[in-house]
N, CA and C atoms of all chains as a GROMACS GRO file, in nm:
protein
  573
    1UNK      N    1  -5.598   1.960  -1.195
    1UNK     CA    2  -5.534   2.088  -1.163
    1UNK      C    3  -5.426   2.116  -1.266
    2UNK      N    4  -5.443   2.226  -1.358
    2UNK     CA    5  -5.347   2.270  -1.478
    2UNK      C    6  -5.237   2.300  -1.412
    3UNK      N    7  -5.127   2.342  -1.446
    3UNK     CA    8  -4.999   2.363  -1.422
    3UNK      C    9  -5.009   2.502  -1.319
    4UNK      N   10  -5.064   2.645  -1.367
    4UNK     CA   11  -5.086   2.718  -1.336
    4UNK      C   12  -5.129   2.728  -1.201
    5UNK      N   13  -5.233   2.614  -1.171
    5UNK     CA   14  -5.284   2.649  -1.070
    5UNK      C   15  -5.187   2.584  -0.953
    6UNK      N   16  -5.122   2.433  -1.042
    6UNK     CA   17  -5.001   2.421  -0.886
    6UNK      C   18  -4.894   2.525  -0.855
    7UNK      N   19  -4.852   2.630  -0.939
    7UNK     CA   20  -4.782   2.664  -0.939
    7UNK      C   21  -4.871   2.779  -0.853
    8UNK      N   22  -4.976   2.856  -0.861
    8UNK     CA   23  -5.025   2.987  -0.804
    8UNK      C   24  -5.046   2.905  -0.629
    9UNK      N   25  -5.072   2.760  -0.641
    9UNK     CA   26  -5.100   2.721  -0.515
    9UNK      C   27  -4.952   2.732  -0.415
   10UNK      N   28  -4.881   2.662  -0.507
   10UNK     CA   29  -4.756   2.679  -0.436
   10UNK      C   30  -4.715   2.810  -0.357
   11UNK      N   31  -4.698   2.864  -0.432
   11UNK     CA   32  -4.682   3.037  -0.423
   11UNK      C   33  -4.795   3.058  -0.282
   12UNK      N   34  -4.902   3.086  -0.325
   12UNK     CA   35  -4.994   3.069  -0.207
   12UNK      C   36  -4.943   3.028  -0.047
   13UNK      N   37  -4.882   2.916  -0.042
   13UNK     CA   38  -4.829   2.840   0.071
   13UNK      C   39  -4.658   2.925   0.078
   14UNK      N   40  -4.566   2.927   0.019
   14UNK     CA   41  -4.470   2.972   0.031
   14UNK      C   42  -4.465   3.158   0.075
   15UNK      N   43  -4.556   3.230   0.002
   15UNK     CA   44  -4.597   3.388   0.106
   15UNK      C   45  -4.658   3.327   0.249
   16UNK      N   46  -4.726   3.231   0.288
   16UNK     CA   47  -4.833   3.259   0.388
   16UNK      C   48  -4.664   3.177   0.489
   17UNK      N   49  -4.560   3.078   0.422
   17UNK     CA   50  -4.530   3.058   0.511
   17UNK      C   51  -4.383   3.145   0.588
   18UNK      N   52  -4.368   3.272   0.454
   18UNK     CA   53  -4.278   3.349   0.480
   18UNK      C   54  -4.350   3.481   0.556
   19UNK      N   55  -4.461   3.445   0.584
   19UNK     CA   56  -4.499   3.557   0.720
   19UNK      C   57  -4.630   3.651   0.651
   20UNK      N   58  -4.629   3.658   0.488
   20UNK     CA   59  -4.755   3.744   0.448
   20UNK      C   60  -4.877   3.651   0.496
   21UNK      N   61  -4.957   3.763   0.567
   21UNK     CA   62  -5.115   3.747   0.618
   21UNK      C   63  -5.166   3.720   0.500
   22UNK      N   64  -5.261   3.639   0.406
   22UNK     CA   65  -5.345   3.673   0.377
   22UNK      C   66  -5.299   3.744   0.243
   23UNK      N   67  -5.225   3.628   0.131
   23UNK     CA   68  -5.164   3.706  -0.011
   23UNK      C   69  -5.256   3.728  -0.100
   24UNK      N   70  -5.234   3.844  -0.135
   24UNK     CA   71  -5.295   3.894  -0.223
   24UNK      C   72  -5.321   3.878  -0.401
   25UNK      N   73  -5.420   3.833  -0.497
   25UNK     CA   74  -5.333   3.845  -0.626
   25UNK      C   75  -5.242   3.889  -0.716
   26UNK      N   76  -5.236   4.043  -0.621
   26UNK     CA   77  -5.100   4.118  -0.705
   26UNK      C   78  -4.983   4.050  -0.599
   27UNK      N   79  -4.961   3.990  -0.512
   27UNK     CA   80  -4.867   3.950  -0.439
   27UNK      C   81  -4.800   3.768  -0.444
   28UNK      N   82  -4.928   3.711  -0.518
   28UNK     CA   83  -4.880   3.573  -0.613
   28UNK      C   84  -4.860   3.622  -0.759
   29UNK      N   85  -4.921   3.698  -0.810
   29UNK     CA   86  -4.855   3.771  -0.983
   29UNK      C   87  -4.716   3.813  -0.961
   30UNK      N   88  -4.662   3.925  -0.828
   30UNK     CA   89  -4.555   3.933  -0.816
   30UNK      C   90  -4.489   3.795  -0.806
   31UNK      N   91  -4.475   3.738  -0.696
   31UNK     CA   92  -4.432   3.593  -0.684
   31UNK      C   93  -4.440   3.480  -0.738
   32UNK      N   94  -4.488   3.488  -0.860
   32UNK     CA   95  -4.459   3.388  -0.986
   32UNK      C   96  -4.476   3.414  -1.131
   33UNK      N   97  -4.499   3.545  -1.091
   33UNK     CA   98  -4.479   3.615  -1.304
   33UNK      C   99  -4.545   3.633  -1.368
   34UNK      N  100  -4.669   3.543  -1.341
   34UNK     CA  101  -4.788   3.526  -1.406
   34UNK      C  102  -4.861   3.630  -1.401
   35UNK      N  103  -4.977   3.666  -1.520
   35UNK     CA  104  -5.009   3.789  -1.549
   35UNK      C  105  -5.143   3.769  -1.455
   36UNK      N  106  -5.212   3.904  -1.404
   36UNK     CA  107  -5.313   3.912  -1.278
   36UNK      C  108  -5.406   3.825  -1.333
   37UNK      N  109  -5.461   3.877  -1.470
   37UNK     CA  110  -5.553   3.763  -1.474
   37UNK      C  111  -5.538   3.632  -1.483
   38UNK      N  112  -5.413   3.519  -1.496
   38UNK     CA  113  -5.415   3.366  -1.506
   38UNK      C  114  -5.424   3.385  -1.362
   39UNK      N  115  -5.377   3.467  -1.255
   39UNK     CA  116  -5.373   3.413  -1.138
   39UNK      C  117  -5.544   3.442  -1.047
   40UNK      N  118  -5.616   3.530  -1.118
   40UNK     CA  119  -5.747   3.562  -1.114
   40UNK      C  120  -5.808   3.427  -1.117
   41UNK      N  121  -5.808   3.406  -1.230
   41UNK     CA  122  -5.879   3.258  -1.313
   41UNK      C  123  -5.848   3.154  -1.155
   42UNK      N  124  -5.699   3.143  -1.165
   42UNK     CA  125  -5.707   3.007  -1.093
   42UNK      C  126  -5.743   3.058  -0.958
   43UNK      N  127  -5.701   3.161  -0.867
   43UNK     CA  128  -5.780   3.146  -0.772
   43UNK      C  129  -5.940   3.132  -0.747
   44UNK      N  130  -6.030   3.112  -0.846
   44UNK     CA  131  -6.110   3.090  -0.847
   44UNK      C  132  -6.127   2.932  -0.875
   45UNK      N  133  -6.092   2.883  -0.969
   45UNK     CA  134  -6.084   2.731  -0.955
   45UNK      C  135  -6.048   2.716  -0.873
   46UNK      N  136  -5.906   2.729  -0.779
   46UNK     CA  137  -5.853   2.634  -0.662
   46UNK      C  138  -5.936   2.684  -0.542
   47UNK      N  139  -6.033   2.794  -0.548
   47UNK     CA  140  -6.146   2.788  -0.435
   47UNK      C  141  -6.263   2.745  -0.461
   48UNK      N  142  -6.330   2.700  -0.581
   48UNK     CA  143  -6.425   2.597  -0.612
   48UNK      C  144  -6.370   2.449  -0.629
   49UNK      N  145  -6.250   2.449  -0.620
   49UNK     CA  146  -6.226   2.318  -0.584
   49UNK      C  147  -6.187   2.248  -0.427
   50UNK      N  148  -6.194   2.358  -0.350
   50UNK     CA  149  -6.136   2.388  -0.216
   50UNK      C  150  -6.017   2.372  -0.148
   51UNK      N  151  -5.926   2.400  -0.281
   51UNK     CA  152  -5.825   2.431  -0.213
   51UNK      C  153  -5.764   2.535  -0.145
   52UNK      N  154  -5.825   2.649  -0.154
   52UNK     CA  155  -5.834   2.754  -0.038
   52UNK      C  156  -5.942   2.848  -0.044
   53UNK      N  157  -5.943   2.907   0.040
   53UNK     CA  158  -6.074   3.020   0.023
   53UNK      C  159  -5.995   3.164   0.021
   54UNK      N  160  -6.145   3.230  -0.088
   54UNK     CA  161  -6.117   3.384  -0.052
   54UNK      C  162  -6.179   3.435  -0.003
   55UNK      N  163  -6.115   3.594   0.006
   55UNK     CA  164  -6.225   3.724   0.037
   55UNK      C  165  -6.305   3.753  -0.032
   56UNK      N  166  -6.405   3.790  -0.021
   56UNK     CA  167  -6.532   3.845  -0.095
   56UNK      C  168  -6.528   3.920  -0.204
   57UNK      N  169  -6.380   3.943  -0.206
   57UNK     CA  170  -6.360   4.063  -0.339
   57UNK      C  171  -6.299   3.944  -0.417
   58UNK      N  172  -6.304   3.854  -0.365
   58UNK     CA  173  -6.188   3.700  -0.462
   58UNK      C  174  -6.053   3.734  -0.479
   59UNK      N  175  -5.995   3.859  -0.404
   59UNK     CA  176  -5.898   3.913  -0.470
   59UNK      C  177  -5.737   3.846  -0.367
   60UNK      N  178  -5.847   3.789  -0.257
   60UNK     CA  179  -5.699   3.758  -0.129
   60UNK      C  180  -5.744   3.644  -0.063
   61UNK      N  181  -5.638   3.559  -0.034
   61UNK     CA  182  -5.654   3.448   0.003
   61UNK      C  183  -5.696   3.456   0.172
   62UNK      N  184  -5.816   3.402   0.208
   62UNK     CA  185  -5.818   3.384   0.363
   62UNK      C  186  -5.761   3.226   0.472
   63UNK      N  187  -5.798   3.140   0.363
   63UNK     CA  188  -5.757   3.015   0.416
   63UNK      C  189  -5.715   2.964   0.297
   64UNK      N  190  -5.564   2.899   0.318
   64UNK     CA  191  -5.514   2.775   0.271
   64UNK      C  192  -5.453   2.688   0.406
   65UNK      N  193  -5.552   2.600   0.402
   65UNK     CA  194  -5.525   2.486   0.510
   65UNK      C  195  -5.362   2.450   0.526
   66UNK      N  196  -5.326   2.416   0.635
   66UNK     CA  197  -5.403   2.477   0.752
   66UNK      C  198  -5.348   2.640   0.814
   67UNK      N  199  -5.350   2.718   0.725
   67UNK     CA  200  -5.284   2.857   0.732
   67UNK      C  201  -5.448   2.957   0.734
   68UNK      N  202  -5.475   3.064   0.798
   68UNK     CA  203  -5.525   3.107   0.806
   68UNK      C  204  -5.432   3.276   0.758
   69UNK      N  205  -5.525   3.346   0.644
   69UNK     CA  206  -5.519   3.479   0.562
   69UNK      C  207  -5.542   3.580   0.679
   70UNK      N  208  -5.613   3.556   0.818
   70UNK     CA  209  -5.683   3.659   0.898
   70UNK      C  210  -5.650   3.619   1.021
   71UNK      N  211  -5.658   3.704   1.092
   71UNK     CA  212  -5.616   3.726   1.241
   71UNK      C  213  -5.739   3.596   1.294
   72UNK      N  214  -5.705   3.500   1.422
   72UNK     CA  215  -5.834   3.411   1.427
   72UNK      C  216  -5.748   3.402   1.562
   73UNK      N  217  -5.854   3.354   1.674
   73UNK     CA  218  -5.785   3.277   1.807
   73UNK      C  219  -5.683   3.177   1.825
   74UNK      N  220  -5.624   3.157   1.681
   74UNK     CA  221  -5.532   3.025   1.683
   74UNK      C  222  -5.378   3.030   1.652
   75UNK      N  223  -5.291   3.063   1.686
   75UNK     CA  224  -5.163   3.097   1.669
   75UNK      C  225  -5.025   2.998   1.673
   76UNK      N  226  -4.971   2.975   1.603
   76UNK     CA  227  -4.857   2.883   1.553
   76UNK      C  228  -4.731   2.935   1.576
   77UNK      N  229  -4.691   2.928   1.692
   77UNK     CA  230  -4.519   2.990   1.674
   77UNK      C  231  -4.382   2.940   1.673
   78UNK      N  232  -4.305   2.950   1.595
   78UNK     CA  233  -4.171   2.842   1.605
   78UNK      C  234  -4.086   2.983   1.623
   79UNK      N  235  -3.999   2.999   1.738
   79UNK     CA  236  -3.883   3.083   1.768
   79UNK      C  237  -3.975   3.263   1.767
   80UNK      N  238  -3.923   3.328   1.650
   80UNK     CA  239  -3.971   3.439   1.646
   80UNK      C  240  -4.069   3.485   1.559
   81UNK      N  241  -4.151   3.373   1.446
   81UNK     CA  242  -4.225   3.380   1.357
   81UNK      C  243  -4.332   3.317   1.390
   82UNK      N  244  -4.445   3.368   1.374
   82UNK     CA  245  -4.604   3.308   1.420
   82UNK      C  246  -4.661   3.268   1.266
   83UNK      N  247  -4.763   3.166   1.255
   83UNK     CA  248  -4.868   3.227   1.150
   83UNK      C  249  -5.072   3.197   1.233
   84UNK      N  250  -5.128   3.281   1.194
   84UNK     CA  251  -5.253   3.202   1.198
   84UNK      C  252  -5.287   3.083   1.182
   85UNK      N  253  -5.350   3.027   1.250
   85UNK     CA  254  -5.457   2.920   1.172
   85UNK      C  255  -5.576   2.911   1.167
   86UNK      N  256  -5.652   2.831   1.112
   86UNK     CA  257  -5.800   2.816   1.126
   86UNK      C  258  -5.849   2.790   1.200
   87UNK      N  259  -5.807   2.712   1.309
   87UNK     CA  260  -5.847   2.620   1.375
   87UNK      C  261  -5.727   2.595   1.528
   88UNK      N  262  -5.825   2.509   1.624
   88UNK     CA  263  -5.721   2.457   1.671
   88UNK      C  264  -5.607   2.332   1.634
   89UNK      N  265  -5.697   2.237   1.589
   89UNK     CA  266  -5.656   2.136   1.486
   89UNK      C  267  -5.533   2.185   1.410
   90UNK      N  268  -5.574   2.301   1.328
   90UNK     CA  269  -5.485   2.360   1.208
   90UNK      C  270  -5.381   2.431   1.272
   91UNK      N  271  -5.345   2.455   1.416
   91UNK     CA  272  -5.246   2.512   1.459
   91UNK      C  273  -5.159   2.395   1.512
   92UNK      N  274  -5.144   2.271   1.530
   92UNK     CA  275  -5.103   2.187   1.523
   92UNK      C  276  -5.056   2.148   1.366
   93UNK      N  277  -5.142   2.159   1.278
   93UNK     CA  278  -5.094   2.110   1.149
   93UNK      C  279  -5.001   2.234   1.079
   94UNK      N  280  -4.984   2.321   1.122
   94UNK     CA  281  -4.870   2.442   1.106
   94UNK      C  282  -4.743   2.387   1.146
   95UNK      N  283  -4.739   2.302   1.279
   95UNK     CA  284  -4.627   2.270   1.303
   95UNK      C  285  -4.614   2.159   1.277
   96UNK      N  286  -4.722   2.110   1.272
   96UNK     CA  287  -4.665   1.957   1.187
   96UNK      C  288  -4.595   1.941   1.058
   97UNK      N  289  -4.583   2.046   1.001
   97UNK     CA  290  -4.575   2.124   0.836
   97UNK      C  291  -4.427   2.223   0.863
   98UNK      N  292  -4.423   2.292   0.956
   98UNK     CA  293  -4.304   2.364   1.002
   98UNK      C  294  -4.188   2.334   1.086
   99UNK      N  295  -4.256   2.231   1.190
   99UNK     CA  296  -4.127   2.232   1.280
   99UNK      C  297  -4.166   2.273   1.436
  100UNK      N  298  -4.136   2.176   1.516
  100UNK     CA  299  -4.122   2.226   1.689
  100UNK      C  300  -4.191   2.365   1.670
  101UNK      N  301  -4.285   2.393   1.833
  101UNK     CA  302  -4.283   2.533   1.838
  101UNK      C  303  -4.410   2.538   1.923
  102UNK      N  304  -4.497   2.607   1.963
  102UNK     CA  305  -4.592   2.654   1.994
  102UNK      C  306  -4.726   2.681   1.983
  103UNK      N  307  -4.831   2.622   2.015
  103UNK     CA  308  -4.968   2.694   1.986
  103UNK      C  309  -5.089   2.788   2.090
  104UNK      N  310  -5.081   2.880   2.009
  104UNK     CA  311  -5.168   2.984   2.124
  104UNK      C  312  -5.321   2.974   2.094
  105UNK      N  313  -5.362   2.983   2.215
  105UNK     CA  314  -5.537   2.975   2.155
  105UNK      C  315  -5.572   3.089   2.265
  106UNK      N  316  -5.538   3.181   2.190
  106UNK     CA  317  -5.606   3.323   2.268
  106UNK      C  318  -5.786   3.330   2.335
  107UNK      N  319  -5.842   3.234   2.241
  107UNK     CA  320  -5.978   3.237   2.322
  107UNK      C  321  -5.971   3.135   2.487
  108UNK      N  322  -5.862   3.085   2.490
  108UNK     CA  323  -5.887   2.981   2.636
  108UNK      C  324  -5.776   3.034   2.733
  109UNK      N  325  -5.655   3.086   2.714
  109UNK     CA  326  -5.564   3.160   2.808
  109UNK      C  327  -5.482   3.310   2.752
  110UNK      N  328  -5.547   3.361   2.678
  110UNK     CA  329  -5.518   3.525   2.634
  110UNK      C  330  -5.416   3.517   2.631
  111UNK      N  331  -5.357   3.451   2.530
  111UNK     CA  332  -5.256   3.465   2.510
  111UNK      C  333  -5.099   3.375   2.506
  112UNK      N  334  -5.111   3.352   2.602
  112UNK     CA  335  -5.010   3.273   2.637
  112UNK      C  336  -4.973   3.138   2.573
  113UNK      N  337  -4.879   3.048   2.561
  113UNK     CA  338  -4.888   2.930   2.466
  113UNK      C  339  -4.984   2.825   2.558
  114UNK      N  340  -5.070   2.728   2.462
  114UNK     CA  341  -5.155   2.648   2.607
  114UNK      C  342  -5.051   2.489   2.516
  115UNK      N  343  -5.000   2.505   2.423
  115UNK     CA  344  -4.937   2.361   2.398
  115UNK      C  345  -4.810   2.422   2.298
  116UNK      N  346  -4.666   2.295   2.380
  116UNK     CA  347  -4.557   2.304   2.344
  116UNK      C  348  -4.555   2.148   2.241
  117UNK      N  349  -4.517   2.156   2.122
  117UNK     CA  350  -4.451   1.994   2.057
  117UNK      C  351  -4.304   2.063   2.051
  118UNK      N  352  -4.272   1.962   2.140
  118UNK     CA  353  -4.086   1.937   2.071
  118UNK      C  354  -4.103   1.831   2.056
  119UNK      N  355  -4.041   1.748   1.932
  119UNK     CA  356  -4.013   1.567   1.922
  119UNK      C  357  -4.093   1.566   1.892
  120UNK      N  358  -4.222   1.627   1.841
  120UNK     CA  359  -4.341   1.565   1.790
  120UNK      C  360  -4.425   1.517   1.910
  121UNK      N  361  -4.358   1.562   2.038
  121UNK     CA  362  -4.462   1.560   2.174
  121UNK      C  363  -4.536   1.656   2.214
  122UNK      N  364  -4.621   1.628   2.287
  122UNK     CA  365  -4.730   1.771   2.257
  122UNK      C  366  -4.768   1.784   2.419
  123UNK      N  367  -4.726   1.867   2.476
  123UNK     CA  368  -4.766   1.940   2.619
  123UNK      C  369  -4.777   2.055   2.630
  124UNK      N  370  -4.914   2.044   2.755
  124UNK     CA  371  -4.939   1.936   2.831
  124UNK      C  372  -5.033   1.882   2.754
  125UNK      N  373  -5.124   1.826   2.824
  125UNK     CA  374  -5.254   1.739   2.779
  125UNK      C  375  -5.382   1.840   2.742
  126UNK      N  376  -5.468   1.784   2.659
  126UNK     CA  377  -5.568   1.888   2.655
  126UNK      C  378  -5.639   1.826   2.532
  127UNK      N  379  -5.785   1.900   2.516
  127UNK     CA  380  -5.858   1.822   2.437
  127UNK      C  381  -5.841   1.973   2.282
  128UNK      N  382  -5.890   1.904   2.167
  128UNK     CA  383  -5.944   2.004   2.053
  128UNK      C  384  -6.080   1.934   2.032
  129UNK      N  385  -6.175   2.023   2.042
  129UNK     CA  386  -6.324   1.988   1.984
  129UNK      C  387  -6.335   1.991   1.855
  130UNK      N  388  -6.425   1.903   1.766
  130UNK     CA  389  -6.437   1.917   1.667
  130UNK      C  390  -6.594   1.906   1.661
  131UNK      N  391  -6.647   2.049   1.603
  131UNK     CA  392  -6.806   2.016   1.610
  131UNK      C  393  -6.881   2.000   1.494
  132UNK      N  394  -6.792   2.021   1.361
  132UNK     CA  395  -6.870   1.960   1.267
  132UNK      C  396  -6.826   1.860   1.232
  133UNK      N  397  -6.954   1.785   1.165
  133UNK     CA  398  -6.919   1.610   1.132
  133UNK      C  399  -6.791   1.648   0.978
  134UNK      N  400  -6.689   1.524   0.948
  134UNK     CA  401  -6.589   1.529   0.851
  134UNK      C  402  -6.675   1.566   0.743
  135UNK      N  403  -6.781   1.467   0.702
  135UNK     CA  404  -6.860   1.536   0.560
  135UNK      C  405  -6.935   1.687   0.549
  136UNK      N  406  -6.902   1.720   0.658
  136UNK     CA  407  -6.971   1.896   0.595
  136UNK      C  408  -6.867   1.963   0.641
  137UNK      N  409  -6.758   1.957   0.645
  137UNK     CA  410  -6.667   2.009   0.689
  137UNK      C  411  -6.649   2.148   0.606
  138UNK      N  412  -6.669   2.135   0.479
  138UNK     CA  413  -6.692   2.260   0.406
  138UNK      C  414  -6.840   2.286   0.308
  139UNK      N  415  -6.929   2.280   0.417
  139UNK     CA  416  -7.061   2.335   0.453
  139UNK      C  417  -7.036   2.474   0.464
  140UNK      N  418  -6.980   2.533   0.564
  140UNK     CA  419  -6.975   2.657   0.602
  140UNK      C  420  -6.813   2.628   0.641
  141UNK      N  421  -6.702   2.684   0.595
  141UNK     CA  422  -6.548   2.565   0.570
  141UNK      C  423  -6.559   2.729   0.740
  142UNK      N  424  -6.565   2.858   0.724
  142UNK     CA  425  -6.525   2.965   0.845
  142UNK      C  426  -6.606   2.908   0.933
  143UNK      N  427  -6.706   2.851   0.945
  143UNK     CA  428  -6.755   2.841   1.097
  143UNK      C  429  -6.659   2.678   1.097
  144UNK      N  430  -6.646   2.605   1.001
  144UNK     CA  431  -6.574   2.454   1.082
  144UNK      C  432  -6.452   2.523   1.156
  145UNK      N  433  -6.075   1.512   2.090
  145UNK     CA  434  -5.992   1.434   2.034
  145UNK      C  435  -5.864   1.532   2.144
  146UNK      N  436  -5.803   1.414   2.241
  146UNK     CA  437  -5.663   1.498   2.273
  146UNK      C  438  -5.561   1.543   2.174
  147UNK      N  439  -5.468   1.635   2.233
  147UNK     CA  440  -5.406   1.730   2.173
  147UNK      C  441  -5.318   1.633   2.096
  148UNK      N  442  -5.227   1.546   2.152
  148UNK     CA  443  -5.130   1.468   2.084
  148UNK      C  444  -5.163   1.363   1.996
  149UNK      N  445  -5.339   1.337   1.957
  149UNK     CA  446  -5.392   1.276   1.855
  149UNK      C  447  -5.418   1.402   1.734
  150UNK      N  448  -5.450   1.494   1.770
  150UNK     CA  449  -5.462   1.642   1.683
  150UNK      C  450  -5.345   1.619   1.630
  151UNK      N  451  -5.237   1.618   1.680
  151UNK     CA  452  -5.100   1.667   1.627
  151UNK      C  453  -5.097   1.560   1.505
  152UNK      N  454  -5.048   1.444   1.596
  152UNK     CA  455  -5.024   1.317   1.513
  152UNK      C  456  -5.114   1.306   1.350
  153UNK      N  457  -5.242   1.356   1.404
  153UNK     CA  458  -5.350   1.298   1.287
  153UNK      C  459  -5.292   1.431   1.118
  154UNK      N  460  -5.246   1.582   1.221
  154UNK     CA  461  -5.247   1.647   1.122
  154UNK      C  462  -5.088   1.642   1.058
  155UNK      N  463  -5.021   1.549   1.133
  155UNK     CA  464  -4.926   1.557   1.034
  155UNK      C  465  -4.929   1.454   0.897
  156UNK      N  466  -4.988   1.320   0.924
  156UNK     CA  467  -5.056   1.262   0.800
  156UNK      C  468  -5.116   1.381   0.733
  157UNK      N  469  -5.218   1.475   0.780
  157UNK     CA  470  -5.322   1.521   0.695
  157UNK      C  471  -5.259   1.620   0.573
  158UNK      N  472  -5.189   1.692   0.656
  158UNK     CA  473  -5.082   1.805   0.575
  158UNK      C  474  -4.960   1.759   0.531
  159UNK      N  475  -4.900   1.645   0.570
  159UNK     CA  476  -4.792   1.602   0.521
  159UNK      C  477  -4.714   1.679   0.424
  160UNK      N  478  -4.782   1.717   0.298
  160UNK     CA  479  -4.780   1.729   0.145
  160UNK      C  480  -4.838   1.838   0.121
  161UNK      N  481  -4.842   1.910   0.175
  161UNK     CA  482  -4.998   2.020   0.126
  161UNK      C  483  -4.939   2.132   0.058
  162UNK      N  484  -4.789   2.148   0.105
  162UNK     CA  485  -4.729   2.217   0.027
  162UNK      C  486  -4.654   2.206  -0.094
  163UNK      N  487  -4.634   2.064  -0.139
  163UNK     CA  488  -4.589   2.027  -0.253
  163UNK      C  489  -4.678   2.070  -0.363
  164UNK      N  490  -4.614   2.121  -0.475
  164UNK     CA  491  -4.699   2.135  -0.590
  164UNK      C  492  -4.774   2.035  -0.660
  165UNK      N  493  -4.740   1.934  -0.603
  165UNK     CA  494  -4.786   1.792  -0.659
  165UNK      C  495  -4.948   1.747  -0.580
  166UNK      N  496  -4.923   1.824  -0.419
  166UNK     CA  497  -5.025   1.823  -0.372
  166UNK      C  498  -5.160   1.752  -0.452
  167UNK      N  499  -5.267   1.705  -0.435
  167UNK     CA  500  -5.438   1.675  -0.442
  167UNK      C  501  -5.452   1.637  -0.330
  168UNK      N  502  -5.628   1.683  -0.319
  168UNK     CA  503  -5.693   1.625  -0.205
  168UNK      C  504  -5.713   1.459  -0.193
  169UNK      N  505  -5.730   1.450  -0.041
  169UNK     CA  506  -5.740   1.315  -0.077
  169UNK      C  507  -5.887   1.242  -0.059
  170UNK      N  508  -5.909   1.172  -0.190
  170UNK     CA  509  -6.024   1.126  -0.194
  170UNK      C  510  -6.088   1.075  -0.036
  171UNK      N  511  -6.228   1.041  -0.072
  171UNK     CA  512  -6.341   1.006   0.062
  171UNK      C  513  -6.273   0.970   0.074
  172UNK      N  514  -6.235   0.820   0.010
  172UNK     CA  515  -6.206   0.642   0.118
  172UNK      C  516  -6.029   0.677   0.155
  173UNK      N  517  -5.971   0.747   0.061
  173UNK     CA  518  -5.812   0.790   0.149
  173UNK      C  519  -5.843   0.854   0.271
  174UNK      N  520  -5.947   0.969   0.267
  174UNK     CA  521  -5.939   1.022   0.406
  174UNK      C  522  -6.027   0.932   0.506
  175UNK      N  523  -6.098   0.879   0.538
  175UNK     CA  524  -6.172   0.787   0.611
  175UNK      C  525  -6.032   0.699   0.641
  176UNK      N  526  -5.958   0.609   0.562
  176UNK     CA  527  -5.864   0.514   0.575
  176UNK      C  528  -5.750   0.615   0.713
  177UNK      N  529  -5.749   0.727   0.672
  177UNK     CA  530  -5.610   0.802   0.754
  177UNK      C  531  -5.695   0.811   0.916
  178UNK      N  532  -5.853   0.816   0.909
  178UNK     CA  533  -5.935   0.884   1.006
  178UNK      C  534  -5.898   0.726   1.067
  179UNK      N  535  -5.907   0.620   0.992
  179UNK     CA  536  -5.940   0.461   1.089
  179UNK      C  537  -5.820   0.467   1.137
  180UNK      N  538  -5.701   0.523   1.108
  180UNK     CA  539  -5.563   0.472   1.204
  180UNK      C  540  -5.548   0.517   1.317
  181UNK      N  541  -5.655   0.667   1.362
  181UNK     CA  542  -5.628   0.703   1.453
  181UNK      C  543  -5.775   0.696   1.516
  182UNK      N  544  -5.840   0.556   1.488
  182UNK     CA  545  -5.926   0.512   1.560
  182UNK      C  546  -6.078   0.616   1.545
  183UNK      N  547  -6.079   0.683   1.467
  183UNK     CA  548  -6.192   0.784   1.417
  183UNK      C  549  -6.262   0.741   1.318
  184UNK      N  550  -6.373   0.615   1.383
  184UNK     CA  551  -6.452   0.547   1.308
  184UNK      C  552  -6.594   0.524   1.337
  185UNK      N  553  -6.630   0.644   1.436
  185UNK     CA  554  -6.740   0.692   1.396
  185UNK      C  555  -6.800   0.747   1.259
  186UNK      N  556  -6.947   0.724   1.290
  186UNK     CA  557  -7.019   0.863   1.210
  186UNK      C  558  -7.002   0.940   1.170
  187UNK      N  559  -6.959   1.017   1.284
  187UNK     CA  560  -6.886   1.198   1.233
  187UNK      C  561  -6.770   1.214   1.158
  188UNK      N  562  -6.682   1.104   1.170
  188UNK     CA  563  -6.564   1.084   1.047
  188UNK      C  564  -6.568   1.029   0.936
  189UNK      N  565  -6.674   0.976   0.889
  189UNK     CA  566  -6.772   0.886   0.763
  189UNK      C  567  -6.780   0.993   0.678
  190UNK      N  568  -6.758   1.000   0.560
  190UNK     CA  569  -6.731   1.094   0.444
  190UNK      C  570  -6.836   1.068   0.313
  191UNK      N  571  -6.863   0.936   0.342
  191UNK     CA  572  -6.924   0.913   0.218
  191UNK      C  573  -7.075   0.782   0.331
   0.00000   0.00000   0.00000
C-alpha cells in the first residue's frame, strides 16, 4: 500500500467517523489535497485489495469495515451520533473502535437499541448469526 | 456466536483499522485471533 493510499484510507475512516454517510471522492480530495484523480486511482486499488468497497460509479465509498456508506438495519450509537454498519457483528466493531454506546438492529425490534456495552459489557444476551463461512467472506462482501 | 463474543472478537479485529499503518491480516493471523475465541471450526478455516 503506497503512501497515498494510507493516507486516502485514513481520510476514508476519519469522514465516515465524523458522521459523512458514504464519502465521496470529491469529499477525500477535499479532505486531503490530493488531486481527484490520485484519489480515483487509489480508491480503486484499496477496493481490489479490499479494503473498502464502492458504488458502481467507483466514485463513493459504501463499506469501510466495519462502517457502512448506506443506510442498512444496523446502527451504532454513542450519545447523539450514530453511524451505519454492515453488519451486526460490525455494529459492535463501531464501538469497539469508538467507545460505550448502543446497537440498533432495526430488522429485529424497529428500532429501538436491542444491545447496550458500557465497560466493554454487552446487554442483554443475544446471539449474531454468521452465515457465510470466514473464507468467502468476500464472495459477495453485501450479502456477508 | 453470542453478543459479548461479537463484541470481544471485534475489538481484536478492528483494533487498528483506523491507523494509517493499518494491513489486513494475513490467513494464519486471522485464524490465530478466530482460535482465541474458540472459532475452530470449518467455517472459520481461511486457508
Amino acid at each position: 500500500m503506497g503512501t497515498v493510499d494510507r493516507v486516502v484510507r485514513a481520510a476514508v475512516f476519519r469522514l465516515l467517523v465524523a458522521g459523512l454517510e458514504g464519502p465521496t471522492l470529491g469529499d477525500v480530495a477535499e479532505e486531503t489535497g490530493l488531486e481527484a484523480d490520485e484519489v480515483a486511482r487509489s480508491f480503486l486499488w484499496l477496493a481490489d485489495e479490499h479494503r473498502l468497497t464502492l458504488s458502481a460509479g467507483k466514485d463513493r465509498v459504501v463499506m469501510a469495515h466495519p462502517f457502512s456508506g448506506v443506510s442498512t438495519d444496523y446502527r451504532s450509537r454513542i450519545g447523539n451520533s450514530a453511524w451505519w454498519a454492515n453488519c451486526g457483528w460490525d455494529a459492535f466493531g463501531i464501538l469497539a473502535l469508538l467507545g460505550d454506546g448502543e446497537v440498533v438492529d432495526k430488522s429485529g425490534n424497529g428500532g429501538e437499541p436491542a444491545w447496550t456495552v458500557a465497560d466493554g459489557v454487552v446487554t442483554p444476551a443475544g446471539l449474531v448469526h454468521f452465515v457465510v463461512p470466514a473464507a468467502q467472506f468476500w464472495d459477495d462482501i453485501a450479502f456477508t | 456466536m453470542d453478543v459479548q463474543t461479537a463484541y470481544d472478537l471485534s475489538v481484536i479485529w478492528y483494533q487498528d483499522r483506523m491507523s494509517e499503518d493499518w494491513v489486513p491480516a494475513s490467513p494464519a493471523e486471522a485464524e490465530a485471533i478466530f482460535d482465541r475465541f474458540g472459532l475452530t471450526s470449518r467455517f472459520w478455516r481461511l486457508s
